[in-house]
Structure formats: structure tokens, C-alpha cells
C-alpha positions in Angstrom: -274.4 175.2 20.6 -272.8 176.1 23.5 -271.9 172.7 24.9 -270.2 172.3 21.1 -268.8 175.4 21.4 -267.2 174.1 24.8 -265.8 170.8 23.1 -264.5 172.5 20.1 -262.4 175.0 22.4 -261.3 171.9 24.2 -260.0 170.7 21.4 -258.7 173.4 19.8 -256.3 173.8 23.1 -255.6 170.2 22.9 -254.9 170.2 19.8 -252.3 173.3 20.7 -250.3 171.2 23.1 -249.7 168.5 20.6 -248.6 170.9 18.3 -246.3 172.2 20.5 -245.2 169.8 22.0 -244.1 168.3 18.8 -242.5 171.4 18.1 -240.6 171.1 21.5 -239.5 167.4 20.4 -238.6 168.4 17.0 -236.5 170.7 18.3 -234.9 168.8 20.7 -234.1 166.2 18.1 -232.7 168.6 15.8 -230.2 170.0 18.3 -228.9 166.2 19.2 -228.6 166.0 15.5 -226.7 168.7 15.3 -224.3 167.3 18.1 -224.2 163.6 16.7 -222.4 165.6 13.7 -219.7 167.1 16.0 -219.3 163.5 17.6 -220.6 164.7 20.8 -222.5 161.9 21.6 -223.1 161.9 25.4 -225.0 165.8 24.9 -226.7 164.1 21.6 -228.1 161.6 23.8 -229.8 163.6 26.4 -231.4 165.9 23.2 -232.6 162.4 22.3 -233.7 161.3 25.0 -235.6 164.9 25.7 -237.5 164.6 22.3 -238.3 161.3 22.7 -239.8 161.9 26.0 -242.3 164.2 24.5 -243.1 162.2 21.3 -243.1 158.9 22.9 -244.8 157.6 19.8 -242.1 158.1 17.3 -239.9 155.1 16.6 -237.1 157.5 15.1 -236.6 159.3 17.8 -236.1 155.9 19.9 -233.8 154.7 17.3 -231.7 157.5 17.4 -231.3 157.7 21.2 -230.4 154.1 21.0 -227.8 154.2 18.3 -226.0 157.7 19.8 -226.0 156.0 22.9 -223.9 153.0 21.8 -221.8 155.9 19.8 -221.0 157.7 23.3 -220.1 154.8 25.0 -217.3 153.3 22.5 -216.4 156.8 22.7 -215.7 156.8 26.3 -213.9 153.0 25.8 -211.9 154.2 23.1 -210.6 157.1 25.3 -210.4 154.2 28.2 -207.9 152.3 26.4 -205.5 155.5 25.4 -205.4 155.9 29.1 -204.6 152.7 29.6 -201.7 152.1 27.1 -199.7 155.1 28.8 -199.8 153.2 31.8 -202.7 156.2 33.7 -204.5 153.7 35.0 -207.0 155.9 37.4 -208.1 157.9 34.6 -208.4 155.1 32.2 -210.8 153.4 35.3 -213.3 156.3 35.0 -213.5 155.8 31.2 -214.6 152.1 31.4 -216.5 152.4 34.4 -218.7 155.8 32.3 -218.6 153.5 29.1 -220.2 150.4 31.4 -222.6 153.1 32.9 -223.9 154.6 29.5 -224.5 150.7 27.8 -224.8 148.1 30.7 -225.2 145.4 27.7 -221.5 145.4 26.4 -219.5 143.0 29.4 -216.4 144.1 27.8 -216.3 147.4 29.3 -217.1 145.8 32.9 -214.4 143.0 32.1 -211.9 146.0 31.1 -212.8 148.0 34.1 -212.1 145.3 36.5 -208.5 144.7 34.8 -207.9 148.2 34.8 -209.2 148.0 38.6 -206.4 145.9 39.5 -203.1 147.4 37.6 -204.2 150.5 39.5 -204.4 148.9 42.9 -201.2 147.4 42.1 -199.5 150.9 40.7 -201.0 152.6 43.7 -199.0 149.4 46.4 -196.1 149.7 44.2 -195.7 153.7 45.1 -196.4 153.3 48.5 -193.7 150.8 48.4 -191.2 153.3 47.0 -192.3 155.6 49.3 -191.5 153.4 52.3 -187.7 152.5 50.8 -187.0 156.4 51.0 -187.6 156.3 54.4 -185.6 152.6 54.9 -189.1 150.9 55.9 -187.9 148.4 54.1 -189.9 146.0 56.1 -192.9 147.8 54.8 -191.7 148.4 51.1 -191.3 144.6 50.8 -194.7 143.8 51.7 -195.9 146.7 49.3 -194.1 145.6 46.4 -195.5 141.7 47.1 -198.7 142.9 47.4 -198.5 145.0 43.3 -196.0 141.8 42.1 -199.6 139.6 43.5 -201.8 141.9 41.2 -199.6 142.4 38.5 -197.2 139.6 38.6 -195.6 140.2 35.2 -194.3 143.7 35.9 -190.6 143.6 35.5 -190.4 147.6 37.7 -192.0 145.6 40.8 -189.9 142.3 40.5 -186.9 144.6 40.6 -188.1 146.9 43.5 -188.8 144.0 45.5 -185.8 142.4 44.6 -183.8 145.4 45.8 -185.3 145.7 48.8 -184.7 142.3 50.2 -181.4 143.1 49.5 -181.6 146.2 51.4 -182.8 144.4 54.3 -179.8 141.6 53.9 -177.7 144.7 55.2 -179.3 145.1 58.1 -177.0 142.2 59.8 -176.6 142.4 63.9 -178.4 145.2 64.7 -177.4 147.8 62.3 -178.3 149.6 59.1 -175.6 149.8 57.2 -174.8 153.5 56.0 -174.2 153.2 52.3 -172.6 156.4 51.2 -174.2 155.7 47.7 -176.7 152.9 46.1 -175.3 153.1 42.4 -174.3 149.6 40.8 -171.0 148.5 41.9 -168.9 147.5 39.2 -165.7 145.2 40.0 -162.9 144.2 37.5 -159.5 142.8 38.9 -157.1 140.1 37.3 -154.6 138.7 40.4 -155.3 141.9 42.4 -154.7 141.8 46.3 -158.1 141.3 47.7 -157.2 144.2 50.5 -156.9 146.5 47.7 -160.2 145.1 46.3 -162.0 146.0 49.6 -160.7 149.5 49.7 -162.1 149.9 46.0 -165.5 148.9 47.3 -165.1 151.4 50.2 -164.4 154.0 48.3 -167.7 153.3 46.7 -169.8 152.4 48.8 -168.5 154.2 52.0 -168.2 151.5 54.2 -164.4 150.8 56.0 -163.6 147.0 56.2 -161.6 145.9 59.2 -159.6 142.7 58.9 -158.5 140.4 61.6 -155.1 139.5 61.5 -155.9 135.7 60.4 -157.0 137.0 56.7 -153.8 136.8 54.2 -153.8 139.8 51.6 -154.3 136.8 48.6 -154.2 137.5 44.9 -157.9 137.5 43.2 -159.6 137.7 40.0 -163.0 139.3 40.0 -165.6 140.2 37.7 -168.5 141.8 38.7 -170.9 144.0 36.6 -174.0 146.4 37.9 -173.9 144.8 41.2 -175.2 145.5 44.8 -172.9 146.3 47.6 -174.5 142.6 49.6 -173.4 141.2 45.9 -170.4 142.2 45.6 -168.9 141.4 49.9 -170.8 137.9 49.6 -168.8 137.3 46.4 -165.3 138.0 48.1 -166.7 136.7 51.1 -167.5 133.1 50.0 -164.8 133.2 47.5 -162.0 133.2 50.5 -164.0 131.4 53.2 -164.2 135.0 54.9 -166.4 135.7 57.8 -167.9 139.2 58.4 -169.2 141.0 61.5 -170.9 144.5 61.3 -169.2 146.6 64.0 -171.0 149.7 63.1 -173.6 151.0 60.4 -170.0 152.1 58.7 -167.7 149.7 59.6 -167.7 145.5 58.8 -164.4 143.1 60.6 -163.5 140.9 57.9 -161.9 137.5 59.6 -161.1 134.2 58.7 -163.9 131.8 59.0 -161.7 129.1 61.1 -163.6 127.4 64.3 -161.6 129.4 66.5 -162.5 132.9 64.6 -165.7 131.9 64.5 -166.5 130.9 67.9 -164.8 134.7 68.6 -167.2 136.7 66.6 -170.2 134.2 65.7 -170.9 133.1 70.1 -173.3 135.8 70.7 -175.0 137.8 68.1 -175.7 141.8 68.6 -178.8 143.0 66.8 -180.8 146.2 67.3 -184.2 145.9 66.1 -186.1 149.2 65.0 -189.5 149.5 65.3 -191.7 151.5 63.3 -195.0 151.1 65.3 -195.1 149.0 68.0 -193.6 150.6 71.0 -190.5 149.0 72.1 -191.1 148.5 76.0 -194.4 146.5 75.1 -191.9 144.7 72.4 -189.3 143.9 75.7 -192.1 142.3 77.6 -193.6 140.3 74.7 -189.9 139.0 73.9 -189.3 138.4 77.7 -192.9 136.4 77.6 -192.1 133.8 75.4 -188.8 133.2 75.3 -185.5 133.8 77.9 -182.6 135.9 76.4 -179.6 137.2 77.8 -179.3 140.9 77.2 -182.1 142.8 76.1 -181.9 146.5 76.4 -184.6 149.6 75.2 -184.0 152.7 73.2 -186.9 154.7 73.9 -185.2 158.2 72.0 -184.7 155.5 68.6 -187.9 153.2 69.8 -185.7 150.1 69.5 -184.5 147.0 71.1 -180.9 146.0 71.5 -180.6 142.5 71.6 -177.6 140.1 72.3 -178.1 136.4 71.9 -177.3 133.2 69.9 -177.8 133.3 66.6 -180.6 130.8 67.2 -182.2 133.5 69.7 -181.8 136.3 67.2 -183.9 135.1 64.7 -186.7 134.1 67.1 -187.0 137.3 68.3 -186.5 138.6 64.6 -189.8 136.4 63.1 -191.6 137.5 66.6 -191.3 141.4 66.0 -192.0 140.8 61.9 -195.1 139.6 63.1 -196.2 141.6 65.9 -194.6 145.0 64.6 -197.5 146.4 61.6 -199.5 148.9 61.8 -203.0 149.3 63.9 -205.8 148.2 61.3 -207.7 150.3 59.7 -211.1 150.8 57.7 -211.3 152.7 54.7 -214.4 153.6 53.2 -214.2 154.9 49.6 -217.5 157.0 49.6 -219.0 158.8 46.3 -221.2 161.7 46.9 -223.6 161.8 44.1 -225.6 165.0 43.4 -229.0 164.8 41.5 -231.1 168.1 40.6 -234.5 168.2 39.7 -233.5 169.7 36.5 -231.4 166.6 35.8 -234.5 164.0 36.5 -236.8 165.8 34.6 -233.8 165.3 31.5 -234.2 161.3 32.2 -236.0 159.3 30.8 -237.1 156.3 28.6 -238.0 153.0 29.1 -237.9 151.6 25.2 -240.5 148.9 25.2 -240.1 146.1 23.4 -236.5 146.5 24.2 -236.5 147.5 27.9 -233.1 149.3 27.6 -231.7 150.5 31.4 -229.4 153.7 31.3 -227.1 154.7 33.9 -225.3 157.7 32.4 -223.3 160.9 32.9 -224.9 164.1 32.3 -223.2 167.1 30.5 -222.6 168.0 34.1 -220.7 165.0 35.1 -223.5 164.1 37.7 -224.4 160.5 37.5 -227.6 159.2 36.6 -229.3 156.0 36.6 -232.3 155.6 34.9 -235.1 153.5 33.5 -236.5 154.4 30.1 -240.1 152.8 29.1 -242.2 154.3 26.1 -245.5 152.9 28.3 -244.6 154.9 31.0 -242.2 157.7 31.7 -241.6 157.0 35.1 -238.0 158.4 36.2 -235.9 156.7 38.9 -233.1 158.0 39.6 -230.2 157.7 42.3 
């Protein structure tokens, strides 16, 4: 009697715990119930995922995980592609990467994120492009806007930009950055006007005087030029008239006939300052002076430059030679994620579904990220 009095005690508390913990599940299943109604499927999951873990025997409870699980992450793709449409490329990333996270299965939501991966890279060089052209890196901004126009070559913004600043960098002729009092689209419409007088329009646009040698006649000319560039608009009269140009200043350009004579004058040796924006300008001297022999060659430590005068031929050696050598010192950037797991969160985890051996990686309520392995044979927990 008392050994069966023993047993039926043990089984009276035994009995207890099942009870209970059935309780415990149905509860849990109840409350993720109660959340797949308001559509809040990620929180659903984790009730589901709790009761199954403590009635590992009931298929509905499986089921239901499963299904709310698929629910939560077309919910997090749907939100994805809003983002995404508006052009916010960052926060549409973080959708499709959680959506991939919560159901691995679906190679959509990786293919999406990976697109999504790239128009951000690209938005992000594009903007660092911009932010190089306010501060007439042009240099830099070109290889910016090449490097979004490479990811995203049907974007019409970064054709423009880059566009604009090759341009840009046309103006630097002989040296000097020419000081364009404003960057506004030039518009030109003359019918037999003098071309002096068309000049002086331009100058009072643009800001920059025009000085002409006394070989260029004051000839009638017809012009039509719409939205265009200040480069645009002087290579137009320019080529028109067989006119030379020579940049005295950063606001002044000698207009002159392009005759042999006027062009042996102004075209024999070429001035060019050449600023640098990280290499240091004596080291740039004594490469130059290295590989090639030049006639004058000057440093401006205050303006870290180098003044140059030289053929034309010359000049644009030493031009490609400081393209090359003048960039930044490299860099390695490591984009780390610091990942935060609780004990409270791995005890939540959970469930290997035999036969169907579904993986989870997921986002808790918390926005901690989880992986985990969920098995009704075992409820071993990994988690990362």
C-alpha cells in the first residue's frame, strides 16, 4: 500500500504538470489568436511558437505558427515595397532583409533585397557626389556620380549630375576655376546682333568679362540657344567665328582670332594651376619632376597647388599623372551589427517542425534578431 500510495502521488503530480502545462499552451495560443485578428503577425508568431513549445504534440498549434509566420513576412515585404516605390531605399532594405529573415524559403525577398541593396549604394554615391560639387571637387563628384550611373544606369538625376560636372570641369582651362557669378541655364536669342554685344549679354549672366584682341571684327550673328551651360554657350560663339579663347583669370577670358600668328601668341606655352585635394603638392613637384622635364613648375603651399607652364602636350601629361596619383589614402570600412540576445529571448525560441524541418531567423517584438531552429523531436535552441 504504501509503495502504491507513492506511485499514485507520482502520478497525480504528473498528471498536474500536463495539465498545466496545457493550460500554459492554451493560453499562449489563445493570445496569438487574438493578435493574428489585429494582423499583428510577428507577436502572433512568438505566442505560437510559445504554445507549441509546450504541447509539442499538437499539429494545430504547428500549423498555426507556420501559416502566421508566412502572414508576417508578406507583411514586412508588402511594407518593403511602399518603401521602395518612394524611392527610401535604406528603410525599404530592412523590410526585405526582416521578410527573408522570418521565411528563408521565399528567394524573392532575397532577390528584392539585393536590388534594393544596390539602388541604395547607388543613392548613397550619388549624394556624396553632390556633396563633392558644392565644394568644386568636381574631380571627386565625377567619379561618385560614375560609380551610382554603374549601379543604377537608367537614372536620368545621375546621367544629368554627371553630365554637369564634366562640364564643370571643362571650365577649369589653364590653371583656373572659372568664377561663375551664377549656374542658372543661359538662354541666348539674337537675329544679326553684334557678337560683342552678345558676349556682354553672357557676362552679365554669368559674371565673367571677355577681353578681345584686336584681330576679332565685331560681326553680325544669329543665335539660338535654350537652357544652356556657360561652356555651351562660349564653344558655340567660339567655333561659330573660328575664335580662340585664353583664361586670363578665374573672371576674365581673351577672346582672339584663331589665325597662326594669334595662335602661336596665346596657344606656345600653356599656364595651368592644378589643385590638389589630398596629395600634398611638394611630393606632386618631385613626382612631376621624376618622370618628365618641364619648364616652369612652381608650389603653392597656402592653396596646396602646383602652377605649371608648358606645352599643351606637357600639360596634359602632368594633368592624367596628378588624376591618377591625387585620391584619397585607402580605407577599410567594416559595417559591424551588434546583436543582443537575452535569455528571456532564447527561452521564446523555438521549434524544429519535423517532417518539415522549417529554419526561423526572426525579429522579436523587441527588434533583437534571432535565429533559430525549430524541431518537434527536440527543442534544442540555437541561437546567435
Amino acid at each position: 500500500m504504501r509503495y502504491l500510495s507513492h506511485f499514485t502521488i507520482v502520478g497525480l503530480i504528473t498528471a498536474s504538470a500536463l495539465l498545466s502545462g496545457c493550460s500554459t499552451a492554451s493560453r499562449s495560443y489563445n493570445k496569438g489568436a487574438d493578435l493574428e485578428e489585429e494582423q499583428r503577425y510577428e507577436e502572433a508568431m512568438y505566442s505560437y511558437a510559445d504554445a507549441f513549445a509546450k504541447a509539442p504534440d499538437s499539429s494545430l498549434y504547428r500549423m498555426r505558427y507556420v501559416k502566421v509566420r508566412e502572414l508576417a513576412a508578406d507583411q514586412r515585404y508588402k511594407k518593403g515595397m511602399g518603401l521602395f516605390n518612394k524611392g527610401d531605399y535604406a528603410s525599404a532594405l530592412a523590410e526585405f532583409q526582416t521578410a527573408s529573415t522570418l521565411d528563408p524559403s521565399r528567394g524573392r525577398f532575397v532577390q528584392q533585397a539585393a536590388i534594393t541593396a544596390r539602388l541604395k549604394d547607388a543613392q548613397s554615391a550619388y549624394n556624396e557626389g553632390l556633396d563633392f560639387e558644392k565644394t568644386n571637387k568636381f574631380k571627386d563628384a565625377a567619379l561618385s556620380f560614375a560609380k551610382a550611373i554603374e549601379l543604377n544606369p537608367d537614372n536620368k538625376d545621375y546621367q544629368a549630375a554627371q553630365s554637369r560636372v564634366l562640364l564643370q570641369r571643362k571650365s577649369r582651362l589653364q590653371g583656373y576655376e572659372l568664377n561663375l557669378k551664377s549656374a542658372k541655364p543661359i538662354n541666348l536669342k539674337f537675329r544679326d546682333a553684334k557678337i560683342k554685344d552678345v558676349f556682354k549679354i553672357i557676362t552679365q549672366l554669368s559674371g565673367i568679362n571677355f577681353v578681345f584682341d584686336e584681330g576679332v571684327k565685331d560681326q553680325p550673328v544669329t543665335i539660338y540657344l535654350e537652357n544652356g551651360t556657360f561652356q555651351q554657350a562660349l564653344d558655340l560663339l567660339t567655333n561659330m567665328f573660328k575664335l580662340g579663347r585664353k583664361i586670363a583669370n578665374e573672371s576674365t577670358v581673351i577672346i582672339y582670332a584663331k589665325t597662326p600668328e594669334k595662335s602661336k601668341q596665346y596657344e606656345d606655352l600653356q599656364l595651368r594651376t592644378f589643385h590638389l585635394n589630398y596629395m600634398d603638392a611638394k611630393k606632386a613637384v618631385n613626382l612631376i619632376r621624376g618622370m618628365l622635364q618641364v619648364k616652369k613648375v612652381y608650389v603653392n603651399e597656402e592653396t596646396n597647388s602646383v602652377v605649371l607652364r608648358d606645352t599643351n602636350d606637357v600639360v596634359d601629361v602632368v594633368e592624367k599623372i596628378l588624376d591618377a596619383n591625387d585620391v584619397p589614402d585607402p580605407e577599410v570600412i567594416l559595417d559591424v551589427e551588434v546583436i543582443e540576445v537575452n535569455d528571456s529571448n532564447t527561452q521564446r525560441l523555438g521549434l524544429l517542425l519535423n517532417p518539415y524541418s522549417v529554419s526561423l531567423g526572426a525579429f522579436s517584438p523587441s527588434n533583437q534578431l534571432m535565429s533559430t531552429t525549430l524541431s518537434g523531436a527536440s527543442n534544442t535552441v540555437v541561437s546567435s
